[in-house]
Residue frames as a rotation matrix with the C-alpha (Angstrom) as fourth column:
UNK 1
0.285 0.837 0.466 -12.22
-0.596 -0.226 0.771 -22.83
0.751 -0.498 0.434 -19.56
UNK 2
0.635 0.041 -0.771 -10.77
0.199 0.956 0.214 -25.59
0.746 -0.289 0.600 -18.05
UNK 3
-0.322 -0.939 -0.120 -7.49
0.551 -0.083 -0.830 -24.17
0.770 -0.333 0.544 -16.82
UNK 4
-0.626 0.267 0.733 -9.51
-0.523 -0.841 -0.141 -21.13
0.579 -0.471 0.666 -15.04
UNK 5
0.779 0.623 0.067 -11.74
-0.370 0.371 0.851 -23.62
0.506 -0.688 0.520 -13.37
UNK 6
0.639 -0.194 -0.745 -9.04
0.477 0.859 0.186 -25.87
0.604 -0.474 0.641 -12.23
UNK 7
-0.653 -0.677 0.340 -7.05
0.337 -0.662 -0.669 -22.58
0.678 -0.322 0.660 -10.80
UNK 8
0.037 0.984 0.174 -9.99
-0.091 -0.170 0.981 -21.64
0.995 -0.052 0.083 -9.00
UNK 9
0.713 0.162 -0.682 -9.09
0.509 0.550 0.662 -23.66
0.482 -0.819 0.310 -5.85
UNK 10
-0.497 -0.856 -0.144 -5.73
0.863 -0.470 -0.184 -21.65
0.089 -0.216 0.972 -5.34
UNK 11
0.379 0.463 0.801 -8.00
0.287 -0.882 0.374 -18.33
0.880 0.088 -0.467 -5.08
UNK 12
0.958 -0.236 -0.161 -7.00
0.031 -0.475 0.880 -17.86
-0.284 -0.848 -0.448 -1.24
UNK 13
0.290 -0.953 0.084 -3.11
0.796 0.289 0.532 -18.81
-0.531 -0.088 0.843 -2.37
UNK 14
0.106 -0.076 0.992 -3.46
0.870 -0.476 -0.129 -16.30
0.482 0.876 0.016 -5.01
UNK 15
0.738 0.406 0.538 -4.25
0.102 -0.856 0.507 -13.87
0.667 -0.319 -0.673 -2.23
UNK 16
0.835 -0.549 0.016 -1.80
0.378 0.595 0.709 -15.09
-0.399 -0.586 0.705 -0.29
UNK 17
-0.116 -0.754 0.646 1.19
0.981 -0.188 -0.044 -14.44
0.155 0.629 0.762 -3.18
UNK 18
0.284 0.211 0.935 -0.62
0.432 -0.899 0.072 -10.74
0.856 0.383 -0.347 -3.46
UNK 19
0.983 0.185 0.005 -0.26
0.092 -0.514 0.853 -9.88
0.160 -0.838 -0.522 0.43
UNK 20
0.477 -0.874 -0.097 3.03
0.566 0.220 0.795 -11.30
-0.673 -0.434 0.599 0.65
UNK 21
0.292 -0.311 0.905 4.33
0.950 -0.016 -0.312 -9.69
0.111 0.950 0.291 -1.94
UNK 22
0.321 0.403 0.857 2.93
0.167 -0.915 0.367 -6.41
0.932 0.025 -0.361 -1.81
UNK 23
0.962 -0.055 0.267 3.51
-0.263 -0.444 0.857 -6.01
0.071 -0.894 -0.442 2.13
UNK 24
0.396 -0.807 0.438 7.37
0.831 0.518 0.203 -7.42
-0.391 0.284 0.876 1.28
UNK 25
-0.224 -0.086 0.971 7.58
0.724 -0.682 0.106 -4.37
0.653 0.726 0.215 -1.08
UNK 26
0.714 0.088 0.695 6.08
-0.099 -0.969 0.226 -1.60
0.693 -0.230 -0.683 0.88
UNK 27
0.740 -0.541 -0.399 8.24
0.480 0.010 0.877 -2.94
-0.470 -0.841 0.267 4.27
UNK 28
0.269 -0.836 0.478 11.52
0.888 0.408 0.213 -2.77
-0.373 0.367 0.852 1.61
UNK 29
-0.168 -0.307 0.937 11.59
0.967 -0.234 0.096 -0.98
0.190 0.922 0.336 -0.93
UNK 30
-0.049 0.573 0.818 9.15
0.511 -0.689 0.513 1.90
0.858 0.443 -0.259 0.56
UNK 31
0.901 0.423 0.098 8.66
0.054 -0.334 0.941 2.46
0.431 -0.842 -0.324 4.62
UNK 32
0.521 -0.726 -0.448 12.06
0.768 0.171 0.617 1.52
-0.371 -0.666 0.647 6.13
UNK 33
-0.322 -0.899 0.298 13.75
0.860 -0.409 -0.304 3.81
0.395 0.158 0.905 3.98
UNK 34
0.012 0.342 0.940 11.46
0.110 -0.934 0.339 6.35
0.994 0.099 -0.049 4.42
UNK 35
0.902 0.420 0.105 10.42
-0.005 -0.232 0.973 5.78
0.433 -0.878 -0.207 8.07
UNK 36
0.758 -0.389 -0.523 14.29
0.524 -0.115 0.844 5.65
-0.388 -0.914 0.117 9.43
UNK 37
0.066 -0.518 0.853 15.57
0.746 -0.542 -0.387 8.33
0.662 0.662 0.350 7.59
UNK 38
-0.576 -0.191 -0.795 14.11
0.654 -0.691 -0.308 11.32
-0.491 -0.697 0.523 10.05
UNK 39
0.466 0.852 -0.239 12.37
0.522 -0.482 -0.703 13.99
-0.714 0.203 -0.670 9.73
UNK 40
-0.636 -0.336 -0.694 14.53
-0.460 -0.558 0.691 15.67
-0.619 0.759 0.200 6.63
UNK 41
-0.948 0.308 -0.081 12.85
0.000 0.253 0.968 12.95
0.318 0.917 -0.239 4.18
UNK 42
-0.242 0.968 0.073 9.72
0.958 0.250 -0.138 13.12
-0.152 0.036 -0.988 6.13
UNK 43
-0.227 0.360 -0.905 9.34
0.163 -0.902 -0.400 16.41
-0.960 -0.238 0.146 5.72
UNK 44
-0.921 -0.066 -0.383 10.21
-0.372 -0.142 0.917 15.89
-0.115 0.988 0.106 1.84
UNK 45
-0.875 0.400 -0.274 7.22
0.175 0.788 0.590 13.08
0.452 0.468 -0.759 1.53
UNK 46
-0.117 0.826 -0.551 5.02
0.854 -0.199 -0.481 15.13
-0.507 -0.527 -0.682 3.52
UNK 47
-0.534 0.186 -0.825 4.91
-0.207 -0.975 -0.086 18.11
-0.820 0.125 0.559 1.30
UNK 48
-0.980 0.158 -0.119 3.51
-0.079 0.237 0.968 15.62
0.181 0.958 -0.220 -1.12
UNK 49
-0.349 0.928 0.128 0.21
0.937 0.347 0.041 16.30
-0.006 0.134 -0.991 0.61
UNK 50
-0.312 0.319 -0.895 -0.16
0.018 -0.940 -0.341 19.65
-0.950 -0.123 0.287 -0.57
UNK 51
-0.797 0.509 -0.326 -1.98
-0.329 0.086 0.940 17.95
0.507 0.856 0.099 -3.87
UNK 52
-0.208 0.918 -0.338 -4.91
0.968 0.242 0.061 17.20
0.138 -0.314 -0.939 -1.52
UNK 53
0.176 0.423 0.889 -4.80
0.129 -0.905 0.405 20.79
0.976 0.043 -0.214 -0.13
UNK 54
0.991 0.053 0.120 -2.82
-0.101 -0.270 0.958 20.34
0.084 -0.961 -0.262 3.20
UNK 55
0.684 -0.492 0.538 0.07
-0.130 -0.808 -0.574 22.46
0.718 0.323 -0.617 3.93
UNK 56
0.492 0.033 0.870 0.29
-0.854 -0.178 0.490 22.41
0.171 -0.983 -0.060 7.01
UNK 57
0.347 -0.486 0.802 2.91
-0.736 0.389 0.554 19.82
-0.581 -0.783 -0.223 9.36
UNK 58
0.613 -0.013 -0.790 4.86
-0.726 0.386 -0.570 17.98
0.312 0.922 0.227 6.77
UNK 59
-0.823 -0.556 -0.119 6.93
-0.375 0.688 -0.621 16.05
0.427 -0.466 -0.775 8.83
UNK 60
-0.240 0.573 0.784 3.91
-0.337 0.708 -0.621 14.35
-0.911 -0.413 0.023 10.57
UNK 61
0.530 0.506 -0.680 2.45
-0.844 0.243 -0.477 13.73
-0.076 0.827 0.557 7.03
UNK 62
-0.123 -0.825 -0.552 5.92
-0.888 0.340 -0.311 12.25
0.444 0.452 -0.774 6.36
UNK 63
-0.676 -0.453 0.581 6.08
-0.717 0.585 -0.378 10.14
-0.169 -0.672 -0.721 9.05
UNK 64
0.181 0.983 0.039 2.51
-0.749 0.163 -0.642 9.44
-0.637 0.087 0.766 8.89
UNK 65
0.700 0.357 -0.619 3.14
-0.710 0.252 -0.658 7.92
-0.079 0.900 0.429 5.55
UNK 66
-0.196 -0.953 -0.230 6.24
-0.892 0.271 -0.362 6.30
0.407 0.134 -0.903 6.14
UNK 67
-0.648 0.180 0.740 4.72
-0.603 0.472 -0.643 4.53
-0.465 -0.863 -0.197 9.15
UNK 68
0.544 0.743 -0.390 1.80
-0.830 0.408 -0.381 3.64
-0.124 0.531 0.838 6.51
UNK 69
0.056 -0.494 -0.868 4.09
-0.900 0.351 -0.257 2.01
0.432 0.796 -0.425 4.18
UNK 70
-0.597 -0.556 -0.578 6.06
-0.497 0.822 -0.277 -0.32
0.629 0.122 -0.768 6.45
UNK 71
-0.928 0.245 0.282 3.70
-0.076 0.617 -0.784 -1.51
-0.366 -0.748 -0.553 9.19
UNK 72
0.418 0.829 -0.372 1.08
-0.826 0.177 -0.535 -1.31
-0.378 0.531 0.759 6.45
UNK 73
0.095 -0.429 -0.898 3.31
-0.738 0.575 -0.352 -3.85
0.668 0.697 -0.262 4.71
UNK 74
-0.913 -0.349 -0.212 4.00
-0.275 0.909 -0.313 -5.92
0.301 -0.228 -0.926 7.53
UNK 75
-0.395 0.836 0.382 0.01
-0.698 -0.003 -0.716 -6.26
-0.597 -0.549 0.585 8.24
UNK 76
0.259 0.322 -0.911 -0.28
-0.916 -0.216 -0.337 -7.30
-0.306 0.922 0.239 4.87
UNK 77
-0.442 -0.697 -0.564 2.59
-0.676 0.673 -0.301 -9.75
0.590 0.248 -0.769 4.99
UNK 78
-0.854 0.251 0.456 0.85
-0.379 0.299 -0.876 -11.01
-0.356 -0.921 -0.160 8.45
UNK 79
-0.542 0.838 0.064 -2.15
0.453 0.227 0.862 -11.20
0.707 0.497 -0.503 6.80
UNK 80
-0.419 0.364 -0.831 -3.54
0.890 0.343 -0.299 -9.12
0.177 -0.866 -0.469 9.79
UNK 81
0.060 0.494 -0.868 -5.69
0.237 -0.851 -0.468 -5.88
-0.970 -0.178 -0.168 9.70
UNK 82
-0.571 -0.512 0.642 -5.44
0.687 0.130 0.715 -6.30
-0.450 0.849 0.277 6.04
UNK 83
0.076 0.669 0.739 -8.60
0.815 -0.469 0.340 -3.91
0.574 0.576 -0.581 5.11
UNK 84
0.947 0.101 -0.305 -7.74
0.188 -0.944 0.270 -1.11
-0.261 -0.313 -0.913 7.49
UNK 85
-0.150 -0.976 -0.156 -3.65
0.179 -0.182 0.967 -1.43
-0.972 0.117 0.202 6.29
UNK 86
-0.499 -0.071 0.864 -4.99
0.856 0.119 0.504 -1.75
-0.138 0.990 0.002 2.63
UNK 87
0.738 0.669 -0.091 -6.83
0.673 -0.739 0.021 1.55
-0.053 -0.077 -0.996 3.22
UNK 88
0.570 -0.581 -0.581 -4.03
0.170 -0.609 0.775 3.21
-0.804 -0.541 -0.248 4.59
UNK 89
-0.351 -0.803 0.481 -1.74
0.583 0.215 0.784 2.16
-0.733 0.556 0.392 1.56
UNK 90
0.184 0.949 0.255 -4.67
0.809 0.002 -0.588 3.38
-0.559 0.314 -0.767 -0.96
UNK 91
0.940 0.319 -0.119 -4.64
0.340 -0.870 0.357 6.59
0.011 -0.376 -0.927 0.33
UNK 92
0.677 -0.685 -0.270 -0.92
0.238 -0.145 0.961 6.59
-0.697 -0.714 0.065 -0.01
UNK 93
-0.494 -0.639 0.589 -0.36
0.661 0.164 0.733 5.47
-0.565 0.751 0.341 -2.99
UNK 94
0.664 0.662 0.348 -3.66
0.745 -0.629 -0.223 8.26
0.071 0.407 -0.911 -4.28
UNK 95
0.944 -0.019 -0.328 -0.93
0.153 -0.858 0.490 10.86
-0.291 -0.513 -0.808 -2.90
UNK 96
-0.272 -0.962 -0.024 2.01
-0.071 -0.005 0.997 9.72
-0.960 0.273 -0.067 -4.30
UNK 97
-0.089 0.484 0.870 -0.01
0.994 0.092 0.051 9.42
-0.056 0.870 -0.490 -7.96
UNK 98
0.508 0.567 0.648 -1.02
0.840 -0.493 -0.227 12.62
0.191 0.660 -0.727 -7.62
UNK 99
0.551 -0.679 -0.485 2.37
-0.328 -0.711 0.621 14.65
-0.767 -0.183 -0.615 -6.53
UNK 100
-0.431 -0.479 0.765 4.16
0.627 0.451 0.635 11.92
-0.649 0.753 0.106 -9.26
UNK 101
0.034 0.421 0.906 1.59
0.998 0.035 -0.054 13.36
-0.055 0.906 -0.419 -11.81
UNK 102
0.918 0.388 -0.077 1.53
0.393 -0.918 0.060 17.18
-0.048 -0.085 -0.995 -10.65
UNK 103
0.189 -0.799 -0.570 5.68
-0.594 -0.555 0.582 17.49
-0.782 0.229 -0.579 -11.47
UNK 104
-0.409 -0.874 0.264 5.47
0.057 0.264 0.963 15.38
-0.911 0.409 -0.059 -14.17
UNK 105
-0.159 0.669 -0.726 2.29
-0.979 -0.199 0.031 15.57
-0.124 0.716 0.687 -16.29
UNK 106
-0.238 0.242 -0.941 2.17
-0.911 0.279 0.302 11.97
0.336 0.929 0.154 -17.07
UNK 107
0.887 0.272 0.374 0.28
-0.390 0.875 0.287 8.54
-0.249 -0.400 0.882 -15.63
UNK 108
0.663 -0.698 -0.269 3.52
0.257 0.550 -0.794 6.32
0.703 0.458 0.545 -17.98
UNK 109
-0.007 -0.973 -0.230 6.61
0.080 0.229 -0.970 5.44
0.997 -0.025 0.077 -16.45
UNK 110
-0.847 -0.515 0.135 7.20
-0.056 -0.166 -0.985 6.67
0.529 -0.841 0.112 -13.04
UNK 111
-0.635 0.729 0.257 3.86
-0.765 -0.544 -0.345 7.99
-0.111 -0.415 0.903 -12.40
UNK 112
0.249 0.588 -0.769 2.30
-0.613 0.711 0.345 4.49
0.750 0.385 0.538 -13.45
UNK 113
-0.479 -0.052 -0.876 3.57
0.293 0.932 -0.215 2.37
0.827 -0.360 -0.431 -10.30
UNK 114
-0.957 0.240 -0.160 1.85
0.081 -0.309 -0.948 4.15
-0.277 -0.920 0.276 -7.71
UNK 115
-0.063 0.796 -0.602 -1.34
-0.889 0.230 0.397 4.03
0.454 0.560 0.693 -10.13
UNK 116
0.106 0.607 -0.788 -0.94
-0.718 0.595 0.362 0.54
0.688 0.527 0.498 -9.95
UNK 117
-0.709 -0.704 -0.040 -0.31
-0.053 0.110 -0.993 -0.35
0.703 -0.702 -0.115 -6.62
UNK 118
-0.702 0.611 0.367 -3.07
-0.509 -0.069 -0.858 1.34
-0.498 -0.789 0.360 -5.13
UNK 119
0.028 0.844 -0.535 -5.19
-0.950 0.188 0.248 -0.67
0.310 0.502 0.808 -7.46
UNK 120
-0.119 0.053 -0.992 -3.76
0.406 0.914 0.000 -4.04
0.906 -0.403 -0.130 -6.11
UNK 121
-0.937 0.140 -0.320 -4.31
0.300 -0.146 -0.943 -2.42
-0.179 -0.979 0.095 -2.26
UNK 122
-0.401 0.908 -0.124 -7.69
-0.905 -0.371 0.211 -1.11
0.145 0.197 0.970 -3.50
UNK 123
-0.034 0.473 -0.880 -8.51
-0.296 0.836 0.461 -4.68
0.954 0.277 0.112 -4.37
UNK 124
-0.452 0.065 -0.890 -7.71
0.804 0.461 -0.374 -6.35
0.386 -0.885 -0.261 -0.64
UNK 125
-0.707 0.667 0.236 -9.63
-0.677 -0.541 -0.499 -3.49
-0.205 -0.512 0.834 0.93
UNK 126
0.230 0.870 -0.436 -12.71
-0.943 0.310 0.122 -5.46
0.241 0.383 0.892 -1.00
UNK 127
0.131 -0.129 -0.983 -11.15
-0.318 0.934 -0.165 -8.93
0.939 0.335 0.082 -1.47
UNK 128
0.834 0.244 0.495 -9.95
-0.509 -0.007 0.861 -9.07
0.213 -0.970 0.118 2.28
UNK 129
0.182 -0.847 0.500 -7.03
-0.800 0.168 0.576 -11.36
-0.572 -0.504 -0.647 3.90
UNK 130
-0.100 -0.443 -0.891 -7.95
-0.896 0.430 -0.113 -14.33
0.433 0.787 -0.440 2.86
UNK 131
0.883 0.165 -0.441 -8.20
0.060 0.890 0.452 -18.02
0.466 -0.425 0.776 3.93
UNK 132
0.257 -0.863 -0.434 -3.94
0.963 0.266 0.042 -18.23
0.079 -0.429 0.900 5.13
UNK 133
-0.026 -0.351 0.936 -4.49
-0.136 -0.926 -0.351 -14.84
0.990 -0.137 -0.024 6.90
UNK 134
-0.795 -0.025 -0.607 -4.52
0.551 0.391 -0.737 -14.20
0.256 -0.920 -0.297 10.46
UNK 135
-0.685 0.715 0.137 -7.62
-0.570 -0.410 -0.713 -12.30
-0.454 -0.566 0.688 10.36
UNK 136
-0.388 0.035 -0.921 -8.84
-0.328 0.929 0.173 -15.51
0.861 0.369 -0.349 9.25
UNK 137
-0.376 0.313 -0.872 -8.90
0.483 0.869 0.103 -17.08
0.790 -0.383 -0.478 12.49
UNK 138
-0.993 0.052 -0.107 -9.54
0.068 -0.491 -0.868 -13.86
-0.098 -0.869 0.484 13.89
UNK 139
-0.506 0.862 -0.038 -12.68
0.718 0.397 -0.571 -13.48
-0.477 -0.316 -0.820 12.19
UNK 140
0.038 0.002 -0.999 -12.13
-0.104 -0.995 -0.006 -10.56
-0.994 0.105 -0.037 10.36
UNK 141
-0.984 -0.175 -0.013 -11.86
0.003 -0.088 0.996 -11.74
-0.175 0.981 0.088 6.61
């Protein structure tokens, strides 16, 4: 009981670790490739929104999403529009879950990190920037 009380105070740092992180990761690992590849891979990563039901301009999707990724990530890192970037991601990672799951059948392995992503971007939607954000001093956490 103790330990969890005396961790308590680090709640904004905690949030802190999550933004950075996470908006580190989508910049890296996820948007840059995607977003200066071109429109060949956006077109690929836009046909993953024919598991909502839309067909239609897959290169904008692409981009669309690409753009999400990395200037969702660097909002994140920034700590700045963190509940309209943590939306965006959500919604990104809901689409990549459900093209992951619709060629493979299964939540496990692959199909589990986009699961669990959008559940830590789900969370800042609610939780918000934070104290060591800039929408902090904007007024926006």
């Amino acid at each position: 009981m103790a330990f969890g009380k005396s961790l308590s105070k680090y709640r904004d740092f905690g949030i802190l670790i999550l933004r950075a992180g996470l908006g580190i990761m989508f910049m890296y690992a996820h948007g840059s490739g995607k977003l200066f590849a071109g429109p060949e891979r956006w077109a690929a990563v836009g046909m993953s929104m024919k598991h909502v039901g839309i067909t239609f301009a897959p290169v904008f999707w692409g981009m669309l999403s690409a753009t999400a990724e990395f200037f969702g990530g660097f909002f994140l890192l920034l700590g700045l529009f963190v509940r309209p970037a943590a939306l965006a991601l959500t919604f990104n990672m809901v689409v990549a879950s459900l093209a992951i799951y619709a060629t493979s059948g299964s939540v496990t392995g692959a199909g589990a990190q986009p699961i669990e992503v959008g559940i830590a971007t789900l969370a800042l939607l609610f939780i918000g920037a934070g104290k060591y954000s800039i929408d902090q001093k904007l007024g926006y956490a």
